[in-house]
N, C-alpha and C positions, 0 to 999 in steps of 0.2 A: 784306729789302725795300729797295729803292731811295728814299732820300728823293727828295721832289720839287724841282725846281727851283726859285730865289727867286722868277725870271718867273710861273714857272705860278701857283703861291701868291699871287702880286700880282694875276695877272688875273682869279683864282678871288676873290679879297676884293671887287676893284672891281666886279665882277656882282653879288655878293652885296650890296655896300652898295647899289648899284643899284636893289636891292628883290626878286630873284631867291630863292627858299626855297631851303633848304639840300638839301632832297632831289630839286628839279629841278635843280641845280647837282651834286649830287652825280650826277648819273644821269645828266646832259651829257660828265661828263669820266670816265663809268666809277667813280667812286671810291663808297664808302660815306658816307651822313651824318653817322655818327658820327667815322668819320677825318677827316671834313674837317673837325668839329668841332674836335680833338683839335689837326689840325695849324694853326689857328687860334690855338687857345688856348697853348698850345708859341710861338708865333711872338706872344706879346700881344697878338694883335688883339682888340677888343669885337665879340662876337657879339652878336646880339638876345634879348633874354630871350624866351621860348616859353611865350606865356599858355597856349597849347592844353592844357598839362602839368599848369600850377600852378593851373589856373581852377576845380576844386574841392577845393583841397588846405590843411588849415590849414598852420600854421609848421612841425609836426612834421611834416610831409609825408604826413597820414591823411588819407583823403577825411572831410569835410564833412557831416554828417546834413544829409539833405535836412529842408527848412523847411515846415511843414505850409503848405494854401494858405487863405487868409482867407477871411470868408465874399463879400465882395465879388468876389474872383478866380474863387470857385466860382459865382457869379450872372453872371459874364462869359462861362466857359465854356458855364453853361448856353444864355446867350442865343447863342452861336457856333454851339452845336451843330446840326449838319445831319441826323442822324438818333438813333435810340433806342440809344443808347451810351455805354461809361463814355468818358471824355476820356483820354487818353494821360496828359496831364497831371497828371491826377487818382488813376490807377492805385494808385503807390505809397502815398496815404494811403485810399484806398477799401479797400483790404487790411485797415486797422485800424480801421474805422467796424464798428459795431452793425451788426443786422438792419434796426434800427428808424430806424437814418439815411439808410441806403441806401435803404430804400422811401420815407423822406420823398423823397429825389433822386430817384429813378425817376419820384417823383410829379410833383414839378416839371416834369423832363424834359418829360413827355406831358404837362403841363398847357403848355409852350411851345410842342410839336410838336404836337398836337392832330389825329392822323393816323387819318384813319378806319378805315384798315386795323385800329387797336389793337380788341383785343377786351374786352366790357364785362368788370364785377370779376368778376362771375361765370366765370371761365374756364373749360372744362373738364380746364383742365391743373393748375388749381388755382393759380396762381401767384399769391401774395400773400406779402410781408414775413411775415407772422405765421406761413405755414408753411414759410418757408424754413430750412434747419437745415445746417450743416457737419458731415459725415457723410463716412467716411473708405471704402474699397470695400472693407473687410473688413467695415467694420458692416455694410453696404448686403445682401452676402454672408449675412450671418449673418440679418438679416429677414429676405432669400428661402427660405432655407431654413427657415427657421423658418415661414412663412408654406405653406411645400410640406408640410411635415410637421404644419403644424395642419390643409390639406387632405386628406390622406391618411388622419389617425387620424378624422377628422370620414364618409370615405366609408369605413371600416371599421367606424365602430360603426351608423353605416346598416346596413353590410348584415347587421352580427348582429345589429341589433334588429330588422330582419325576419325574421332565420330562424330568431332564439327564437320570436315570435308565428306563427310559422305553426303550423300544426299538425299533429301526424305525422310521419310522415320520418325517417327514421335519421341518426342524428346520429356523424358523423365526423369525426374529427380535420384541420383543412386549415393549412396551413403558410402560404402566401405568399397574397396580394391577390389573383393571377391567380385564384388555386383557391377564394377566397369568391367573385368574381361569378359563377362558373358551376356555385358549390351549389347 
């Protein structure tokens, strides 16, 4: 590869000092940001340090644990809030609250938003803190079926405790469900 000229290099610096980013400078003259970093640094010039990079990075260069948010910052959001939802903000520590904090917030929320659309505790979808539960869809899987199969043994012994009490009738051997309802 061809190094670049002293000129070009001079004219490429004094745009940049200018205030021009490195990657609309670099995209001006064709080149890559990072070569034009590279041929910067090779020739001494000071480039600008790059908050964008280091802005949650400690010394060792690991991001940063996010800093949970106080209670005053969560009574900011709430008052922001324009409808019945978690804050963006809030997300990543909403993840590690209780059942029982979350529904206090929820409660808050509607006690700020106070939208008549909301429907009373009573709901019929049942939605209350107390019975929400994190439930994986193998469990969920595992009730259904379990729930099918308690309806099923439940409409099988129906119908042989009707056709023991009947009375009379020859009594035959039936295999499957089909062939008890139309004993």
């Amino acid at each position: 590869m061809k190094p670049l000229a002293p000129e070009l290099v001079a004219e490429m610096y004094a745009e940049y000092q200018a205030g021009i980013s490195m990657a609309a400078l670099a995209q001006r003259y064709g080149k890559h940001r990072k070569s034009l970093c590279q041929v910067f640094a090779r020739r001494g010039l000071a480039l600008r340090p790059c908050k964008k990079l280091n802005e949650h990075r400690s010394p060792t260069g690991q991001f940063e644990p996010a800093k949970p948010l106080t209670e005053r910052q969560i009574t900011a959001l709430i008052a922001e809030a324009p409808k019945l939802a978690v804050p963006v903000a809030l997300k990543l520590q909403w993840r590690k609250w209780s059942l029982e904090r979350r529904g206090q917030f929820i409660a808050r929320l509607r006690a700020k938003l106070k939208n008549p659309k909301d429907r009373p505790q009573g709901n019929k979808n049942n939605f209350a803190p107390r019975n929400l539960q994190l439930v994986s869809r193998n469990q969920i899987c595992r009730q259904n079926h379990a729930a099918a199969l308690f309806q099923k043994s439940r409409e099988v012994t129906s119908i042989l405790l009707a056709r023991a009490q009947r009375k009379g009738g020859a009594r035959r051997r039936t295999v499957s469900l089909k062939e008890l309802r139309h004993a």
